[in-house]
C-alpha positions in Angstrom: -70.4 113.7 -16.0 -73.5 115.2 -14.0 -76.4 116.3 -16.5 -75.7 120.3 -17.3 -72.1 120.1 -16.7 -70.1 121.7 -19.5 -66.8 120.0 -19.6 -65.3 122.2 -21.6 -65.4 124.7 -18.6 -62.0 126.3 -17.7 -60.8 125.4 -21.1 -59.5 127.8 -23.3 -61.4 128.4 -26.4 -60.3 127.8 -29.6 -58.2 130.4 -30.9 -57.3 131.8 -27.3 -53.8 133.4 -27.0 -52.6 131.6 -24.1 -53.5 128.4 -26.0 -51.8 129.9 -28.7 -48.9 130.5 -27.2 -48.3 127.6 -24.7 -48.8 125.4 -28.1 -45.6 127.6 -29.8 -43.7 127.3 -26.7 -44.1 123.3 -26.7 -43.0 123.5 -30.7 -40.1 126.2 -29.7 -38.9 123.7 -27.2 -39.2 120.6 -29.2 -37.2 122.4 -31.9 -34.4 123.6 -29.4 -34.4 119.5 -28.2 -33.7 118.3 -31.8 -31.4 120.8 -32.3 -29.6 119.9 -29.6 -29.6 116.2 -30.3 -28.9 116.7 -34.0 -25.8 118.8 -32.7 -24.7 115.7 -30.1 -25.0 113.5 -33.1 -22.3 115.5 -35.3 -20.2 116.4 -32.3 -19.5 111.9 -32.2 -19.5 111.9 -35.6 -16.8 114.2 -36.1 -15.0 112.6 -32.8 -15.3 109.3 -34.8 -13.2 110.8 -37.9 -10.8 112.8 -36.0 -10.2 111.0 -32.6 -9.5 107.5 -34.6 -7.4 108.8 -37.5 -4.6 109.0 -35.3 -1.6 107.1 -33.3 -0.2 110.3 -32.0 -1.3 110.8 -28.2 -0.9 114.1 -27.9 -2.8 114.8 -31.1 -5.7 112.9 -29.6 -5.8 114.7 -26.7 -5.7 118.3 -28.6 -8.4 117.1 -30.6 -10.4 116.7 -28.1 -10.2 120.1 -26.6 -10.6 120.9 -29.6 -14.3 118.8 -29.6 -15.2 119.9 -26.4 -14.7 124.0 -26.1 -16.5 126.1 -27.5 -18.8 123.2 -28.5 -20.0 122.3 -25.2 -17.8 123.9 -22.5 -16.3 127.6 -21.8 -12.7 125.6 -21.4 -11.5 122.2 -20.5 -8.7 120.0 -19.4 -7.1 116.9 -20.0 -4.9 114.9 -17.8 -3.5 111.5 -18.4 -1.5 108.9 -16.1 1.2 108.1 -18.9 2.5 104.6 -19.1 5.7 105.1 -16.4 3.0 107.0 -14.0 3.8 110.1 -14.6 0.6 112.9 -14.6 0.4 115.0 -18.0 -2.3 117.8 -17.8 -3.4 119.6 -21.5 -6.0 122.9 -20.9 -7.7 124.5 -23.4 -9.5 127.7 -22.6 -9.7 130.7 -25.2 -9.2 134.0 -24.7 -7.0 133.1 -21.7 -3.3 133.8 -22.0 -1.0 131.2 -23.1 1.6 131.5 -20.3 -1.3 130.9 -17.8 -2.7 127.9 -19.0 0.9 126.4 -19.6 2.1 127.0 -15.6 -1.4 125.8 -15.2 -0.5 122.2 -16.9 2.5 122.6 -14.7 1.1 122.4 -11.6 0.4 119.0 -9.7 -3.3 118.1 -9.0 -2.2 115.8 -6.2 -1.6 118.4 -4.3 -4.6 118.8 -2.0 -6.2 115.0 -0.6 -9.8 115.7 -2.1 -8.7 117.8 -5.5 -11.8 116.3 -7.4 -9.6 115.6 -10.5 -7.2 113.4 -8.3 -10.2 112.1 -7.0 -11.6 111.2 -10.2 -8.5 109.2 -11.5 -8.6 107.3 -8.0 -11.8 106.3 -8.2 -13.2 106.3 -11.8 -16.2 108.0 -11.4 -17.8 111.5 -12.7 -18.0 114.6 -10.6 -20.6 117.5 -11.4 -19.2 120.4 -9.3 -20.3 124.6 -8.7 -18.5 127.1 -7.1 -18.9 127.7 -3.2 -18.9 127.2 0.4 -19.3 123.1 -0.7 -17.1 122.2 -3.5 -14.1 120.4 -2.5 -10.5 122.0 -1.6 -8.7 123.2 -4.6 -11.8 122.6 -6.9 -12.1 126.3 -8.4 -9.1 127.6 -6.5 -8.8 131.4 -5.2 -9.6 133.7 -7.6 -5.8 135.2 -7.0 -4.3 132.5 -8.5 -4.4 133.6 -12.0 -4.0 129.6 -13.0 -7.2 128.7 -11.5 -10.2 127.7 -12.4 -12.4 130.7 -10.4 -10.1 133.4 -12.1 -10.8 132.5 -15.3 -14.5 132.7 -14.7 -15.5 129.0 -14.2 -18.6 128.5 -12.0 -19.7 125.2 -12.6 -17.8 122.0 -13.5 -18.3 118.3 -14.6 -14.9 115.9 -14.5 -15.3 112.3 -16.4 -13.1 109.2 -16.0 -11.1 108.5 -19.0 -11.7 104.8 -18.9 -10.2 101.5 -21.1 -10.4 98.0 -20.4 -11.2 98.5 -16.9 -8.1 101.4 -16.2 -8.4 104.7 -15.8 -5.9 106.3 -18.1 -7.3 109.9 -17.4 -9.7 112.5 -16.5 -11.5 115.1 -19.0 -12.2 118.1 -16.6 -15.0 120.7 -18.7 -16.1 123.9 -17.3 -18.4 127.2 -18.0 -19.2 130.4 -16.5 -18.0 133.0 -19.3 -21.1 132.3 -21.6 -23.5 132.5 -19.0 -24.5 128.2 -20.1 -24.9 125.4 -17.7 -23.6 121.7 -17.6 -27.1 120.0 -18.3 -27.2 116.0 -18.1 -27.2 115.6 -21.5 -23.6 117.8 -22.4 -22.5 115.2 -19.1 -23.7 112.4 -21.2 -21.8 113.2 -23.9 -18.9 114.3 -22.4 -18.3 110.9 -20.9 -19.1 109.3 -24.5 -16.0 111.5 -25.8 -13.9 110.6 -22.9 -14.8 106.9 -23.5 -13.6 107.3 -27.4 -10.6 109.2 -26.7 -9.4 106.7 -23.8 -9.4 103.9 -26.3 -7.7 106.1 -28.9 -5.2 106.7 -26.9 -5.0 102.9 -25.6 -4.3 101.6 -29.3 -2.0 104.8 -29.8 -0.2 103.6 -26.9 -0.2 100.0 -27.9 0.9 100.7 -31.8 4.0 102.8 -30.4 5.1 100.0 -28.2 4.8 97.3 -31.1 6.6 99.8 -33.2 9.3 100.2 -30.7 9.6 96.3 -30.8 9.5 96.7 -34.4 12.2 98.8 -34.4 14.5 97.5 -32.0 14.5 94.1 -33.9 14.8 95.7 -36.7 17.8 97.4 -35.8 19.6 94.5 -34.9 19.3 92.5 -37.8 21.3 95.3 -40.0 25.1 96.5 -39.1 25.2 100.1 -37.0 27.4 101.0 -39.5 29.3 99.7 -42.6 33.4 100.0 -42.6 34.7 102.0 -44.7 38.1 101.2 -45.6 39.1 103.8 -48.2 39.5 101.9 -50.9 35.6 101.0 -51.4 32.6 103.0 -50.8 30.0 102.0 -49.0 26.2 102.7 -48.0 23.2 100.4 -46.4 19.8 101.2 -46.2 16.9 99.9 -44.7 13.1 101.0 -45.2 10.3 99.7 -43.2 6.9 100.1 -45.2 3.6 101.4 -44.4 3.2 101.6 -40.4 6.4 100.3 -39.4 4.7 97.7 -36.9 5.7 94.9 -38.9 9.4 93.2 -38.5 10.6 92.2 -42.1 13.0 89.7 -43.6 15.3 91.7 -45.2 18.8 92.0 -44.1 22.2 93.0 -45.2 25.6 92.9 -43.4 29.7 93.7 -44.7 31.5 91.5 -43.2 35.3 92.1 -43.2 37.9 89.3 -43.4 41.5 90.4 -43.8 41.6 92.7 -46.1 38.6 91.7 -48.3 35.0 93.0 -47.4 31.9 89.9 -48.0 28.9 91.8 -49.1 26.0 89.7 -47.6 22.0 90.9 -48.7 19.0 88.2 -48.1 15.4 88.0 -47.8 13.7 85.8 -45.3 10.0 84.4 -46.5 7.5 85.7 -44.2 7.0 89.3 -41.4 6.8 89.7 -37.6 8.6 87.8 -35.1 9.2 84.5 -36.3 10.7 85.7 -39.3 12.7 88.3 -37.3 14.3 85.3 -35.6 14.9 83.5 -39.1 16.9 86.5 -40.3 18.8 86.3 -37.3 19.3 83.1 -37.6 20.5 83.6 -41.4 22.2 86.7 -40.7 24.3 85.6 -37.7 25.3 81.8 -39.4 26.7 84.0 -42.7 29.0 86.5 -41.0 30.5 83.3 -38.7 31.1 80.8 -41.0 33.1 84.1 -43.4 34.2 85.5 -40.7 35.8 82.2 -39.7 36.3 80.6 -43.1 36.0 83.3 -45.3 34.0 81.2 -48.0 31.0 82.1 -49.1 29.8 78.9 -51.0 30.0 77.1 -47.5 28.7 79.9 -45.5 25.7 79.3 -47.8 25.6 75.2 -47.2 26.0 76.0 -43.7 22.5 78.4 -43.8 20.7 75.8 -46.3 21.6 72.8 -43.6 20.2 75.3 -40.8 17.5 76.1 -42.2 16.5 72.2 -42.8 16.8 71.5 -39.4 15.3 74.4 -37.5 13.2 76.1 -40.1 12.3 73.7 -42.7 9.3 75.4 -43.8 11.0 78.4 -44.8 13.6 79.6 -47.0 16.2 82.7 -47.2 17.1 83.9 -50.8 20.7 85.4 -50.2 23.2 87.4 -52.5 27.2 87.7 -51.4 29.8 89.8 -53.3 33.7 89.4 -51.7 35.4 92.2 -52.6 39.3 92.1 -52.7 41.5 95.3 -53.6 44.1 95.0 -56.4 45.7 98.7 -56.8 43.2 100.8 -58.4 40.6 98.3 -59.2 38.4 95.9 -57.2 38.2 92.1 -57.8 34.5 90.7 -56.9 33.3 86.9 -56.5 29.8 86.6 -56.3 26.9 83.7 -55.5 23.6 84.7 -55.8 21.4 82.0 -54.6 17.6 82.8 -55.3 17.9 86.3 -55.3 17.6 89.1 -57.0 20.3 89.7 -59.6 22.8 92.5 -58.2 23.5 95.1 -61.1 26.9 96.4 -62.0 27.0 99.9 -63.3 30.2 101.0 -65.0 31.8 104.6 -64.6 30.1 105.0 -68.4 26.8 104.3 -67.0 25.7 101.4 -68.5 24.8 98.8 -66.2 23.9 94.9 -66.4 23.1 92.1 -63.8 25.0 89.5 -62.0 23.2 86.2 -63.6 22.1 84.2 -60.6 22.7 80.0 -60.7 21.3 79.0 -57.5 17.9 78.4 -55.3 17.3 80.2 -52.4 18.4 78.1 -49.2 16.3 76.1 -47.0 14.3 74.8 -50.3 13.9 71.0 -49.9 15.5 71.0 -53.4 18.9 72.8 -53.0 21.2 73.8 -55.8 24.2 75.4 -54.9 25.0 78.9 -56.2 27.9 79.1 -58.9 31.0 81.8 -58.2 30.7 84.9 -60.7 33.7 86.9 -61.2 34.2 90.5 -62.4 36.1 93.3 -61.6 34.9 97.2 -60.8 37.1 99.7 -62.6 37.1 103.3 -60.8 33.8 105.2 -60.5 32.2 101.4 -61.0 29.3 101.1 -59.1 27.4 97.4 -57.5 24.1 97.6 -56.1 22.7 95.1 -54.2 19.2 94.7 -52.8 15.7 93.1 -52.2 12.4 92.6 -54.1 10.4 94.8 -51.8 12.2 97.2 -54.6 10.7 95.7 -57.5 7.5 94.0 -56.1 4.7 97.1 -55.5 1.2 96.6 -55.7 -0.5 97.7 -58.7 0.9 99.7 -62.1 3.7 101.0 -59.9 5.2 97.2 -60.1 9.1 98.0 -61.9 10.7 95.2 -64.0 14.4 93.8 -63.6 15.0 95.7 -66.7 13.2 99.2 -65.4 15.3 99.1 -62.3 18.9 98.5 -64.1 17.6 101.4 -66.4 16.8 103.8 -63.2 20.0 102.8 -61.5 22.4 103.4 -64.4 20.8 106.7 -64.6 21.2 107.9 -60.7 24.7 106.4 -60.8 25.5 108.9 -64.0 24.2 112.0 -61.8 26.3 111.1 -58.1 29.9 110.2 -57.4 29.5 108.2 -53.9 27.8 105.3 -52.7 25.6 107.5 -50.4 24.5 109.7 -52.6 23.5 106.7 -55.0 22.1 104.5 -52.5 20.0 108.1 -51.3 19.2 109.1 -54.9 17.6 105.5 -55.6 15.4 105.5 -52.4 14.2 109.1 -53.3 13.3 107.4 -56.9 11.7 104.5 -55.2 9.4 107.2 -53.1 8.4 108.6 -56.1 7.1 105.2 -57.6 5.4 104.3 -54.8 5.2 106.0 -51.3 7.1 103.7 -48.5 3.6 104.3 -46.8 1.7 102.7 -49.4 3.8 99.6 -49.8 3.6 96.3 -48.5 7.0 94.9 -48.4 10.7 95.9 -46.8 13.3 97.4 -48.9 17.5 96.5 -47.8 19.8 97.9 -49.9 23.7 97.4 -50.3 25.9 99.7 -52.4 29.3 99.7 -53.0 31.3 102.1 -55.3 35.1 102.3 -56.2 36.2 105.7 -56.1 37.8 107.8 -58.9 41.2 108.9 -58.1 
């Protein structure tokens, strides 16, 4: 500094108003910055909670509208390349009218080469975009068209790549123009962070409905389409899948008809998912033959207990069969319950009791063979036959052998066919514990001999 050179020269003093004032426009903007990055923060935070608590894909993609407008854009659009290629396109712009923004979904966006939204789910990358001279064919659109962009007062643009795993599954257009904001690189940023979150959303959404699909169509084939119905028994199956549904069980039932006589069959498989799907095929398929065939149910059960050694013998089936023969009026009924849980007999009077079980479950390296148990069924007499996914629920909900015989006695007083039982004790059931909220299958065989 040269001697008598003031270098506070040019400076404003202290306490000058453009100091002042440049100083409260620095604090204004710093202010307006956190702002804006505090309201970022809660925009993921709230895409977090609603995004990922659900498997429904066009839930998802609402949502996000629904994240994106008014928060950050005017109005914005959604479209995804579906799993058999076809294009699906969801817009969401308020204040617009609803027929416009549905023939607006309607219409193709491969129409036009360069349409940046084609573009975008060809290549993968983002697009920032303004109206004029230079934005690509079909961009805004002619402000005639009341479906595009331009006539409902979109100037500027910013299209995203919805990517997963490497594929682009979609493209999440956002636009303004009617609020007089812009499309800084920040909203861009965050845009893309949304569309990342939603893409994978809707990759597991994707993924759960296919297992479920598998789920189901295993499911499926390891209970009857239909039970016969013969006149002079009633009949009615269920089968309910708990919690997401993903999960193939081990319970299965099957009526299988020799003659004249009906062979109730009910079992439980040890284990979920695919290897025991194929086990309950496995146990399913061998008991309908060898009645079907032989029409004995002790050697059905040898039969399963000697398959089981050989091609599963680190599992085990617990199985309950009930033949059924008409004489006149009444119903004779032979049953062997081997490891299972004891059918209950409810009378016409409503009091009901078990069928005493006397053998293990098959497949156990220690077999003892189930004993026959005779009874009859008067008219209005009522057997129910079913699973421990009934009786086996987390928690205080848990019912005893005893609880259940009690609950069933008291539907079967209130209904007068085997649907409505078999319907009254899976609304009961819902009541103790949600399907949602348990862990285990439920299969459940009734049969009930009518009045006359």
């Amino acid at each position: 500094m040269e001697p008598g050179v003031d270098d506070r020269a040019g400076r404003p003093e202290p306490g000058d108003p453009d100091d002042r004032d440049a100083l409260v426009a620095q604090l204004e903007e710093a202010r307006h910055r956190a702002e804006r990055l505090a309201s970022h923060w809660k925009i993921l935070a709230d895409a977090g909670a609603s995004l990922e608590s659900s498997m429904d894909p066009p839930q998802i993609v609402r949502r996000l509208t629904e994240l994106v407008v008014p928060a950050l854009a005017d109005g914005c659009e959604v479209t995804l390349v579906e799993p058999d290629g076809a294009i699906t396109r969801v817009v969401r712009a308020p204040g617009v009218d609803e027929d416009r923004l549905r023939r607006r979904e309607t219409t193709s966006v491969f129409g036009e080469a360069d349409h940046p939204i084609a573009e975008a789910l060809r290549s993968g990358k983002a697009t920032r975009l303004a109206s004029g001279p230079d934005a690509p064919g079909g961009a805004f659109g002619s402000p005639d068209d009341d479906t595009s962009s331009s006539s409902m007062g979109i100037n500027e643009a910013a299209i995203v790549p919805l990517v997963v795993r490497g594929t682009v599954v979609g493209a999440l257009a956002l636009g303004v123009g009617p609020s007089g904001r812009h499309l800084p690189d920040d909203v861009i940023d965050l845009a893309t962070e949304l569309g990342a979150r939603a893409a994978l959303c809707l990759d597991n959404a994707r993924l759960f409905a296919r297992q479920r699909h598998i789920a189901d169509t295993l499911q499926r084939s390891l209970v009857p389409v239909d039970v016969p119905r013969p006149g002079w028994i009633d009949l009615a199956g269920r089968y309910w899948v708990p919690g997401s549904g993903v999960d193939v069980g081990g319970d299965f039932y099957d009526v299988v008809e020799t003659g004249g006589d009906l062979t109730l069959v009910i079992g439980d498989v040890c284990g979920k998912g695919i290897e025991a799907a194929s086990l309950t095929a496995l146990a399913r398929h061998t008991l309908r033959a060898v009645v079907a065939h032989l029409g004995d149910s002790a050697m059905a059960l040898r039969w399963l207990h000697d398959s089981f050694r050989t091609q599963a013998p680190h599992s085990f089936v617990s199985v309950a069969m009930v033949r059924l023969a008409r004489n006149g009026l009444r119903v004779c009924a032979h049953a062997h319950v081997a490891g299972h849980p004891r059918p209950i007999v409810v009378r016409a009077d409503g009091s009901a009791s078990t069928i005493e079980p006397g053998g293990t479950a098959p497949g156990l390296p220690v077999w003892r063979a189930a004993p026959e148990v005779g009874f009859e069924l008067a008219p209005g007499d009522a057997l129910v036959l079913y699973t421990d996914g009934v009786t086996d629920v987390p928690g205080d909900a848990a019912l005893s052998a005893e609880q259940l015989v009690e609950l069933v006695g008291e539907i079967a007083g209130a209904t007068t066919s085997a649907d409505d039982l078999a319907t009254g004790i899976g609304a009961r059931l819902e009541q103790v514990r949600p399907r949602r909220e348990r862990i285990d299958d439920i299969a459940l065989l009734v049969a009930r001999v009518p009045e006359p």
